[in-house]
MDAnalysis code that builds the backbone (N, CA, C; Angstrom):
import MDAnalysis as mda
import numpy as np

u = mda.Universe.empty(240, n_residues=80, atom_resindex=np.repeat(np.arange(80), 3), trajectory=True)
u.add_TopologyAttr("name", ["N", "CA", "C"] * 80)
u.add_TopologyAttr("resid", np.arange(1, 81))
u.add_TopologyAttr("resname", ["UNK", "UNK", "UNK", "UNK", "UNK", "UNK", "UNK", "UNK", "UNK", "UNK", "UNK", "UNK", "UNK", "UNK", "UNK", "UNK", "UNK", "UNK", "UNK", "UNK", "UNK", "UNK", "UNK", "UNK", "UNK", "UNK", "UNK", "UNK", "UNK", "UNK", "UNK", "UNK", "UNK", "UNK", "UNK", "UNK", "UNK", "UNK", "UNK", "UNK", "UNK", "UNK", "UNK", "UNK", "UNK", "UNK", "UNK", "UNK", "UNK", "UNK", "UNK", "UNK", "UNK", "UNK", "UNK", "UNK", "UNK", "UNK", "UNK", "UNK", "UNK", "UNK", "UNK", "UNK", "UNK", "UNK", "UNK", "UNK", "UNK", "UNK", "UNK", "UNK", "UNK", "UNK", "UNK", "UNK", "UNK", "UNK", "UNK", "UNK"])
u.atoms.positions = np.array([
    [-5.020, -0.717, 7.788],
    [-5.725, -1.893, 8.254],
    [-5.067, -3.125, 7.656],
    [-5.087, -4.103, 8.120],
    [-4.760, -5.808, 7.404],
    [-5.419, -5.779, 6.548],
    [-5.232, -7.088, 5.696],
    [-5.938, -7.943, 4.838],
    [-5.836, -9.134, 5.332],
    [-5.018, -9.568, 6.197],
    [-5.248, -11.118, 6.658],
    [-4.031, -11.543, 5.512],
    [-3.881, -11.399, 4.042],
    [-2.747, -11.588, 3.083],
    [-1.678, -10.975, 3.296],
    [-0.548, -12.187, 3.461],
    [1.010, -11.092, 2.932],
    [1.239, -10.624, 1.831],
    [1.864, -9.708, 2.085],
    [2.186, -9.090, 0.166],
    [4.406, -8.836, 1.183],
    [4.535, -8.979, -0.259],
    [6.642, -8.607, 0.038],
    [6.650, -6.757, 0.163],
    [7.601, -6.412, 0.602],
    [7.564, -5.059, 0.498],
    [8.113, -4.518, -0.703],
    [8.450, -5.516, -1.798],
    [8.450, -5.301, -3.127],
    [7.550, -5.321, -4.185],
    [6.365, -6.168, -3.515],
    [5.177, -6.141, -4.209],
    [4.267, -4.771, -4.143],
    [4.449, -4.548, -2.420],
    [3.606, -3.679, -1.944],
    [4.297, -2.149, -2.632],
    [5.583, -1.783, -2.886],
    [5.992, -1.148, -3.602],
    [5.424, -0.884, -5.095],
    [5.498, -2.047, -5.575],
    [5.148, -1.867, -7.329],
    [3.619, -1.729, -7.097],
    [3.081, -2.131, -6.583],
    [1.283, -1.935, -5.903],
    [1.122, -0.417, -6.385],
    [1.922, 0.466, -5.563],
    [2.177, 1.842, -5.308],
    [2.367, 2.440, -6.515],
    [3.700, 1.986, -6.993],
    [3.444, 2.816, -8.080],
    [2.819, 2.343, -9.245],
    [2.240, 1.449, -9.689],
    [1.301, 0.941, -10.515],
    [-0.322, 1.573, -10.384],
    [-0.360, 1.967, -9.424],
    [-1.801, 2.539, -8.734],
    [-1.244, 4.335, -8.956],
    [-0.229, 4.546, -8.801],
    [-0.162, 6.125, -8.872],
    [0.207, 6.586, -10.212],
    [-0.139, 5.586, -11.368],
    [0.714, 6.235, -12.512],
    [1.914, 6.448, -12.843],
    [2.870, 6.665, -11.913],
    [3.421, 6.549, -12.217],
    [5.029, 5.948, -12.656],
    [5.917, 6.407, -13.441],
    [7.381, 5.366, -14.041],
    [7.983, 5.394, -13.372],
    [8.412, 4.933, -12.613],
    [9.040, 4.444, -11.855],
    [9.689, 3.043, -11.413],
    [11.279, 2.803, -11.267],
    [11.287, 1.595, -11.009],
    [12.132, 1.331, -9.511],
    [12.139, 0.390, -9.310],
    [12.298, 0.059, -7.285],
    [13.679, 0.025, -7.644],
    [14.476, 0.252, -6.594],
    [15.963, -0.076, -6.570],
    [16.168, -0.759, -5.389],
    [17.030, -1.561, -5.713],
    [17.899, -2.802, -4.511],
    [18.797, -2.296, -4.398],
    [19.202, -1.704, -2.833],
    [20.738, -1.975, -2.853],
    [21.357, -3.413, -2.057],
    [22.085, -3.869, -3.092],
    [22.340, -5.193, -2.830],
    [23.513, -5.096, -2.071],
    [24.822, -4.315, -1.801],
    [25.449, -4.432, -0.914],
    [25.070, -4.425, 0.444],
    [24.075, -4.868, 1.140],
    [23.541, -4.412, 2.576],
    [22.804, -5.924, 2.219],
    [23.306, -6.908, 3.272],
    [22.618, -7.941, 3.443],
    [21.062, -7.754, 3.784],
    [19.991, -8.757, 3.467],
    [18.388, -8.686, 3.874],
    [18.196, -9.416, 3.647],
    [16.828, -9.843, 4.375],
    [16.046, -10.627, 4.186],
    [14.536, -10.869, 3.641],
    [14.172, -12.091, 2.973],
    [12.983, -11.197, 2.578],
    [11.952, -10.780, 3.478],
    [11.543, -9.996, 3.243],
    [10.232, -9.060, 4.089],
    [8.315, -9.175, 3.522],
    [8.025, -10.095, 4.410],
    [6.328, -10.067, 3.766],
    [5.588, -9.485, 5.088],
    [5.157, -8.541, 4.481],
    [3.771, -7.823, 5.802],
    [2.909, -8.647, 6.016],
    [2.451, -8.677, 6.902],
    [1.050, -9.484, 7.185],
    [0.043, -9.201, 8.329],
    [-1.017, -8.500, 8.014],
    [-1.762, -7.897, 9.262],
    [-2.862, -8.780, 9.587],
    [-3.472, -8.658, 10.935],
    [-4.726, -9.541, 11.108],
    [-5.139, -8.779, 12.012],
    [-6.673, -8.457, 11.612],
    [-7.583, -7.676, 12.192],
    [-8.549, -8.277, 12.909],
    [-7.898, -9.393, 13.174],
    [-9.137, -10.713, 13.921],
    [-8.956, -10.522, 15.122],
    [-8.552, -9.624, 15.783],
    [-8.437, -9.180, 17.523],
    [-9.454, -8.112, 17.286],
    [-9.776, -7.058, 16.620],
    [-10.519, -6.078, 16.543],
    [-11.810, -6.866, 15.903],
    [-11.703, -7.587, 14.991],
    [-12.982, -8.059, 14.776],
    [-14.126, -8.613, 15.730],
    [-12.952, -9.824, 16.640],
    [-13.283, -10.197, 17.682],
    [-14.015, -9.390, 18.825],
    [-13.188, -8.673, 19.573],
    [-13.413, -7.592, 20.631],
    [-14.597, -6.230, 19.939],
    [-14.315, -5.529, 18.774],
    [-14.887, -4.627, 18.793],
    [-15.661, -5.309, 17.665],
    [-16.003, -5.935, 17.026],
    [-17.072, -5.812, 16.110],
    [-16.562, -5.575, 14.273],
    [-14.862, -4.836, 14.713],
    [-14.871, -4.375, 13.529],
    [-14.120, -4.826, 12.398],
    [-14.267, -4.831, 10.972],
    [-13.595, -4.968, 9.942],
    [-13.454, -4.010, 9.149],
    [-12.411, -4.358, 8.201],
    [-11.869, -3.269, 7.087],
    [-12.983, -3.266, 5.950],
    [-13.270, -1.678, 5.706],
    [-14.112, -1.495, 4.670],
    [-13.587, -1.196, 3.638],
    [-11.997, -1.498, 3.543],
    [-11.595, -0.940, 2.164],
    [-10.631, -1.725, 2.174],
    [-10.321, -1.999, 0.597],
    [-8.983, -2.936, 0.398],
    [-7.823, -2.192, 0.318],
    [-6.356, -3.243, 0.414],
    [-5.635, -2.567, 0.295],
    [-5.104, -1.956, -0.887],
    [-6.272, -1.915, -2.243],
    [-5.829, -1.430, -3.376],
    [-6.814, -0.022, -3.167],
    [-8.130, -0.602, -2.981],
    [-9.092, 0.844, -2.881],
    [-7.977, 1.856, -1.803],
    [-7.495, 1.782, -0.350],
    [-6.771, 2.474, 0.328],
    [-5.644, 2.890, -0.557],
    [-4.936, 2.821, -1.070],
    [-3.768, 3.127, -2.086],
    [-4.205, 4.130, -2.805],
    [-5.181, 3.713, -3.502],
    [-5.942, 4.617, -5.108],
    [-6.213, 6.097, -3.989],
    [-7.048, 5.500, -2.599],
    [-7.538, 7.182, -1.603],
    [-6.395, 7.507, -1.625],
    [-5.217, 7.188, -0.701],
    [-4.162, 7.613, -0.802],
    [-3.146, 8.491, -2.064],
    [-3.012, 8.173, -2.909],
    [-2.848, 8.700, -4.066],
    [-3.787, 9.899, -4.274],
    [-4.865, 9.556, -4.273],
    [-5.756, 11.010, -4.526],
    [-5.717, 11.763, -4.068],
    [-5.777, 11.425, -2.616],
    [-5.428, 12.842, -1.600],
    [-3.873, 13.213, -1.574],
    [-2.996, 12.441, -2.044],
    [-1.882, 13.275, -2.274],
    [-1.534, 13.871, -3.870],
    [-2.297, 13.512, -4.433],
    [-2.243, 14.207, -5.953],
    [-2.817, 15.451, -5.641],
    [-4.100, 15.614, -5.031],
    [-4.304, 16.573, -4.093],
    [-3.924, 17.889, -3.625],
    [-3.067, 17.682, -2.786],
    [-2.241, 18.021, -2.128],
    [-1.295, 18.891, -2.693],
    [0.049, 18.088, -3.069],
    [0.879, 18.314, -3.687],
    [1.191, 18.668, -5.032],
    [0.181, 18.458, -5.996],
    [0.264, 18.191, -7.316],
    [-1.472, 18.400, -8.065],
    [-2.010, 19.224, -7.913],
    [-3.870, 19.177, -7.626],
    [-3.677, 19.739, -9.611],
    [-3.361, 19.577, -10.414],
    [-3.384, 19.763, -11.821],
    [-3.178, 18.659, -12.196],
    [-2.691, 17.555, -11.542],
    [-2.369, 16.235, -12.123],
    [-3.980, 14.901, -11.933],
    [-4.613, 16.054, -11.074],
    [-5.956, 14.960, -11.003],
    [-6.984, 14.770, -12.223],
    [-6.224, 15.980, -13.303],
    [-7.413, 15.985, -14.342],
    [-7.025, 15.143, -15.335],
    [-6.153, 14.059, -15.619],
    [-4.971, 13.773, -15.689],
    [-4.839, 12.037, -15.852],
])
């Protein structure tokens, strides 16, 4: 879902792993020209038309996310 806020896809990265525990750090590859990149969603067409908004932020969605893949993949690391 949006937040209506941009975040960079470097923010939204460290978001990630700051919320999953774990060490990790982002890598640039800087030989490959770019530009910067900010997401930005708006849920004001669905709000509009259907009524609806986001019941979860994009940090609460992250933390679910994480859980259900700690879950998943890794279900000894939830006690943890």
């Amino acid at each position: 879902c949006g937040t209506g806020a941009p975040i960079s896809i470097n923010d939204l990265a460290q978001l990630i792993i700051q919320r999953s525990g774990c060490s990790l750090e982002v890598e640039h590859d800087y030989t490959k020209p770019s530009i910067p990149i900010n997401l930005s969603v708006s849920y004001a067409k669905a709000e509009r038309e259907l009524g609806w908004s986001p019941k979860t932020t994009l940090t609460e969605g992250i933390d679910k996310t994480v859980t259900w893949w700690k879950a998943q993949y890794h279900p000894n690391s939830l006690s943890s």
